[in-house]
N, C-alpha and C positions, 0 to 999 in steps of 0.2 A: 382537631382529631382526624385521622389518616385513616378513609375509609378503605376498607378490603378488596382488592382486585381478585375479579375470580379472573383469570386469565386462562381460555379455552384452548386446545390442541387445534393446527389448521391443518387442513389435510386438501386433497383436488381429485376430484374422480379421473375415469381414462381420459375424459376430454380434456382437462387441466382447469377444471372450473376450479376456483378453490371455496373454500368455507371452511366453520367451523365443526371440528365435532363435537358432537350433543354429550356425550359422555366421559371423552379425555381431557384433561389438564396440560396445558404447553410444557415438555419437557426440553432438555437440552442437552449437548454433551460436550463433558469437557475432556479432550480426547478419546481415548475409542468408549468409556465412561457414562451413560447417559444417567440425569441425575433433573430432579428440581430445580429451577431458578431462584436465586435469592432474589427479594426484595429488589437489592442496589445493582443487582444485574441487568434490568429491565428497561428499559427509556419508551415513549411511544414511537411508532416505525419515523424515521426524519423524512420528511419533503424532499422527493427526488429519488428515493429508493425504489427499486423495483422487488415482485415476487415472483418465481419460476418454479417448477416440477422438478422432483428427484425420481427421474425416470425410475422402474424398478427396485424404489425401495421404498419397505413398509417404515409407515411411519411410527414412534414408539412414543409414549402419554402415561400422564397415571391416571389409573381407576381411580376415581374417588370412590367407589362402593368397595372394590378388593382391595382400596390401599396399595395398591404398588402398582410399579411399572408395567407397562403389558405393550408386547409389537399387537398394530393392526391391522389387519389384511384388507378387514371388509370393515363397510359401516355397519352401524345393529340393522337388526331387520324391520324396526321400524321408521328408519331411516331408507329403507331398501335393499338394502345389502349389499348394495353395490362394492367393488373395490376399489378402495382407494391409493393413492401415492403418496410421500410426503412431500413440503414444500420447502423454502430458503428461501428467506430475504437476502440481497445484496443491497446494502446499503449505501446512499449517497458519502461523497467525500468528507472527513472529517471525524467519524464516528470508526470507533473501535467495536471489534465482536468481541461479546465474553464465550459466547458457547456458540457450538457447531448445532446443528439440525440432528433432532433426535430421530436417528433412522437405523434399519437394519441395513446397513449400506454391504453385507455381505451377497445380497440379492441384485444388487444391480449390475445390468449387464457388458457396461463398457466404462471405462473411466471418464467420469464425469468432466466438462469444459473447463479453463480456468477463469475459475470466480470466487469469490470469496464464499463462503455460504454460509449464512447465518442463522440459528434459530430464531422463528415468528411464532406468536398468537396472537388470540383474540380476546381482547381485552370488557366481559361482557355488558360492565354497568357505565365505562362511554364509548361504549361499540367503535371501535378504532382497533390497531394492528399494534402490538407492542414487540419489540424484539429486544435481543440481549446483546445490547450496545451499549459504549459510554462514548458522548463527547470528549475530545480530546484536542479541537482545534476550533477556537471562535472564528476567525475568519469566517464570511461569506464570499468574497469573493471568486468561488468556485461553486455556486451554489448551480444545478442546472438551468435555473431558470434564465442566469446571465449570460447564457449563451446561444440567441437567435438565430438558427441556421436565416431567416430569412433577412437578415442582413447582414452576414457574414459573406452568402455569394458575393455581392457587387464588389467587397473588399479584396475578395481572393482574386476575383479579373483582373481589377486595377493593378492588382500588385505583379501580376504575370506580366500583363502588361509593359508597367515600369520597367520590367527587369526579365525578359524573354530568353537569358542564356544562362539565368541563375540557377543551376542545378539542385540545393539545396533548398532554393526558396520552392521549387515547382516539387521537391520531396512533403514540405511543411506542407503546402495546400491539397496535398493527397490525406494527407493525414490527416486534417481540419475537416475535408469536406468525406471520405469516404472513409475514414475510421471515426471521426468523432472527438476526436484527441482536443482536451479544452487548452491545453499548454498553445497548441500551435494554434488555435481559434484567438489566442489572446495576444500572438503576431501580428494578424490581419484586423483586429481591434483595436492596434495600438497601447498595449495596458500590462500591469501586471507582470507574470512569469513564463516565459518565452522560451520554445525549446532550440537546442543547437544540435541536432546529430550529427556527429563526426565520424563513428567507428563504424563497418561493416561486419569486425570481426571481436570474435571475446576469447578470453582465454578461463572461463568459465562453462559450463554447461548445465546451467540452473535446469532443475527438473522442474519447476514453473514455469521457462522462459517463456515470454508473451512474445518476443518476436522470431523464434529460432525451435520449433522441436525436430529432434534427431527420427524421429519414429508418428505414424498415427495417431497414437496415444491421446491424447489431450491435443485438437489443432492448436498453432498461434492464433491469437487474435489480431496479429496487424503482419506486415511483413518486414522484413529489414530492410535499412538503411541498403545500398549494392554498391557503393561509391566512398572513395573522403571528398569530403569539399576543400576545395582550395581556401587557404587564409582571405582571398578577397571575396568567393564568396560567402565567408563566416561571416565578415564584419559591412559585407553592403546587407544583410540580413539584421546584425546584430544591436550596427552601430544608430541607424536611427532610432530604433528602439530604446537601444540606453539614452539618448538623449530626449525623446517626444514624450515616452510613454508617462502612466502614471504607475508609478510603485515599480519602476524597472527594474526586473531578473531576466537574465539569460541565463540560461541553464546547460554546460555540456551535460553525456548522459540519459539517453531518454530510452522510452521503451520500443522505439522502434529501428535501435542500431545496439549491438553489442557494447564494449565497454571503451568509454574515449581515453582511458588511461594509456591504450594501446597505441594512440595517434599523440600520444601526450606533446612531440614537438609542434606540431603544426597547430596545436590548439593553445600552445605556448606563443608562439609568434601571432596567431589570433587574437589574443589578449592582448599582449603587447602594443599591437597596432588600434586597436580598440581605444586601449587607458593614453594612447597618444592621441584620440582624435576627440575624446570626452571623458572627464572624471566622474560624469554622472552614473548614475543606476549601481548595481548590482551581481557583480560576475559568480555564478555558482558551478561546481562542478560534484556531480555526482558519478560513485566510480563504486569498484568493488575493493579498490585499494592496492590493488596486487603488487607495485611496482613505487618502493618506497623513495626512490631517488626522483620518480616524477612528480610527486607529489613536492619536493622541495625546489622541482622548477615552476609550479605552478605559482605556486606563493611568490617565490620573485618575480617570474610574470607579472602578477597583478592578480590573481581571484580572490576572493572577498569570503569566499565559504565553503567549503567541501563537506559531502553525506559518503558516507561509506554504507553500503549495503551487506545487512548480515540479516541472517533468519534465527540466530542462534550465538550464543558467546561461550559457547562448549565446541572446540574444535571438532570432537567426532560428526556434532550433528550439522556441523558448517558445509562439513566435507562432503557429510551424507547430500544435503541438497545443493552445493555448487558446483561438487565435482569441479576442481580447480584443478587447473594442466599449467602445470611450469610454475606453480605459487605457491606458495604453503599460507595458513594462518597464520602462521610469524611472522610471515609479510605484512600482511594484514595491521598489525597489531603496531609492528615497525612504522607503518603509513601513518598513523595514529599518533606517533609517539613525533614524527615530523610534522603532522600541521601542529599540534599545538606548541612546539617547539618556533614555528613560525608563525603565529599571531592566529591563525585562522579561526573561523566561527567552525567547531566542529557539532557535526548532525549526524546519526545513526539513521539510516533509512533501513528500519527492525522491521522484520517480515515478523508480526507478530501470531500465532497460532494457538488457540483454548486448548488445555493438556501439555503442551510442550516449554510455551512462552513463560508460564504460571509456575512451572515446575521449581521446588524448594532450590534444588544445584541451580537454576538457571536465572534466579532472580539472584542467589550470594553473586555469580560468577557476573551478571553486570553488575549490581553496585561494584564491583573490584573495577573492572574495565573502567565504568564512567569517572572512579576518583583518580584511579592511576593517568591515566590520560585525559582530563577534564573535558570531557563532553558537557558539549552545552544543552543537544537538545536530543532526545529521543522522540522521532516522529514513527509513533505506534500504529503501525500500516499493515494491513489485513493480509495475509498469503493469498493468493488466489492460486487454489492449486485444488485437486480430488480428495477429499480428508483420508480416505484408506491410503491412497497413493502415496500420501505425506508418514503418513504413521505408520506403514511399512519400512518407508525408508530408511526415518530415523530410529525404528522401534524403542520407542520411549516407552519405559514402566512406571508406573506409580502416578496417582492423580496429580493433579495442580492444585497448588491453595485456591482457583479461581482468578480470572485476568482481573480483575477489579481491587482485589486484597492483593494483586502481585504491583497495580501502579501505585496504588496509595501504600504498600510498603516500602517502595524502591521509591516516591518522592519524600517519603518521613524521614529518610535514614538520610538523604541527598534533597537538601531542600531547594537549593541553586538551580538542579537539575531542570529544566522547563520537560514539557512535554507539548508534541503539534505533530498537525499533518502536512502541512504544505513548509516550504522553503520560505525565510524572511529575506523582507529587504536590510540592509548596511542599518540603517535609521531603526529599524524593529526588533535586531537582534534580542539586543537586552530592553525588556519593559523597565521604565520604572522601579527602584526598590529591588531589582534582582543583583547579587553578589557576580560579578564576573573576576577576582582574582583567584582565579586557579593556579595553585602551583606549580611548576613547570614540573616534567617527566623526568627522570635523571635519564 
């Protein structure tokens, strides 16, 4: 028998201390929406998440004594009366958000960083943090704990070291050591999935971009790529890796260069010289798609897997947050319609968002996408973006059935479908028992 969670409102005075409040219920919202948590929405907070402040905005709970929702400025007054803030979890890798942070978010005063941000409480009979996530990717090896800065320096030296004129390798160890980036920490580990940036420039202008904003608004969190790397040093980076490591990926792609589809030659002649020097590991490219004729030289090349990045499979709200220059959707869609036509492993890298993601139109319009074009896998990846900033843009009407009834509808209907967060090796693609004859695109 499945005893009752009371699940408490967490709120943080001015200093940021957080706790619970003594009187609200954890609410949540699913787009601008705020509402109750079901049951199946809930997981306890995952090992390696962090909790932060939502600067100037009041947090919103249900009364249990009024029954209904109520914003709250202050704590009661036997509490103190102090005023309080609300908070977001960002949760570790792997875990999906079903709801956003129940907040007045019309009171805060600058657009919030990019983060993903999650609804939290407190869960009161085993005092722990519970938030509205679902697993979506078993993998651990991304877990924080596996990546020791203090023995990650002595690797970054040596490898500078080794290789003192390699512009691209001395990019990775900026990234490893003064952003934090676990892709490129898993270079200097020898292991796993490995980043390759190639592009300085995109022909997107994502209103989340983490490495490029046009304006103050939201800073990046890293900076770009300023350079291409030459094909020799892609592959004096690339190629021991595919050969040493364990579970070898290399990744074009990453968040700290615009999109490599733009260098699509040079990252073609990279590959190339790669699959000539080792058949081992794992070539992946992640892109936005934009340029359908490079996608069909990549596959001759030699990559093994491409993700296409989308926030949405309704072109207006594509448009709303890529702002694409020189591309259309159709592009898109065309790129799609060439890897599978060319063997590849195809991945959705879905910017997924509570209220927009959930929405009736938005779940029919990918089952269409995924059958028409046999996607293999939908890796369900959290927007980090200011939630009013996002729901302006798109201004979507109408609730969501809930991110949780939107996955377990869209894998009932599409049983093949896999769902993840991270990029597989050649050998993982398909588990055991899963259907991989998709029928070709016309």
């Amino acid at each position: 028998m499945t005893t009752k969670r009371t699940i408490l409102a967490v709120v943080a005075d001015a200093s940021g201390e957080v706790f619970e409040h003594p009187e609200l219920l954890m609410a949540g919202m699913n787009g601008p929406d705020p509402r109750l948590p079901r049951e199946d929405e809930l997981i306890p907070l995952p090992e390696g998440s962090r909790l932060f402040t939502l600067p100037g905005t009041s947090p919103i709970g249900f009364d249990r004594k009024r029954r209904r929702l109520v914003t709250a400025e202050r704590l009661p007054r036997s509490w103190g009366g102090g005023e309080i803030q609300a908070v977001s979890a960002f949760m570790a890798p792997a875990f999906t958000r079903t709801l956003l942070p129940a907040a007045d978010y019309r009171s805060q005063g600058e657009t919030l960083p990019l983060w993903a941000y999650t609804a939290v409480g407190w869960c009161v009979e085993e005092e722990r943090f519970y938030v509205a996530g679902a697993r979506v990717d078993r993998s651990d090896q991304w877990h924080p704990d596996r990546f020791d800065d203090r023995l990650l320096d002595p690797l970054v030296r040596k490898a500078l070291k080794a290789a003192p004129e390699n512009r691209l390798l001395e990019q990775l160890a900026r990234c490893a050591v003064d952003y934090h980036c676990f892709a490129a920490k898993n270079l200097f580990f020898s292991r796993w999935e490995a980043p390759l940036p190639i592009s300085p420039a995109c022909n997107s202008r994502c209103l989340g971009c983490i490495s490029l904003q046009e304006s103050d608004c939201c800073p990046s969190s890293q900076e770009r790529l300023s350079f291409v790397p030459s094909v020799e040093e892609l592959c004096e980076v690339a190629v021991p890796h595919l050969q040493k490591a364990e579970n070898a990926i290399v990744s074009f792609g990453q968040g700290c260069e615009g999109d490599p589809i733009l260098q699509a030659d040079t990252a073609c002649a990279a590959v190339r010289r790669m699959r000539q020097a080792t058949s081992r590991g794992t070539i992946n490219f992640n892109t936005n798609g934009s340029i359908p004729d490079a996608v069909d030289k990549l596959a001759e090349a030699g990559v093994d897997s491409i993700r296409f990045s989308l926030n949405s499979v309704r072109e207006e709200l594509y448009n709303a947050y890529y702002r694409p220059r020189g591309y259309t959707y159709g592009d898109v869609l065309e790129s799609l319609r060439r890897a599978r036509r060319a063997g590849l492993f195809i991945m959705l890298n879905y910017l997924v968002f509570p209220g927009v993601s959930d929405q009736s139109e938005e779940v029919e319009a990918l089952v269409r996408l995924v059958e028409e074009f046999g996607v293999d896998m939908v890796q369900l990846r959290n927007l980090s973006i200011d939630p009013q900033l996002y729901l302006r843009a798109t201004a979507v009407a109408g609730a969501g059935i809930g991110m949780k009834a939107m996955m377990d509808g869209v894998k009932a209907r599409v049983p093949r479908l896999q769902y993840g967060y991270f990029n597989r090796t050649r050998e993982s693609f398909f588990p055991s028992g899963f259907e991989t004859d998709w029928p070709l695109p016309p």
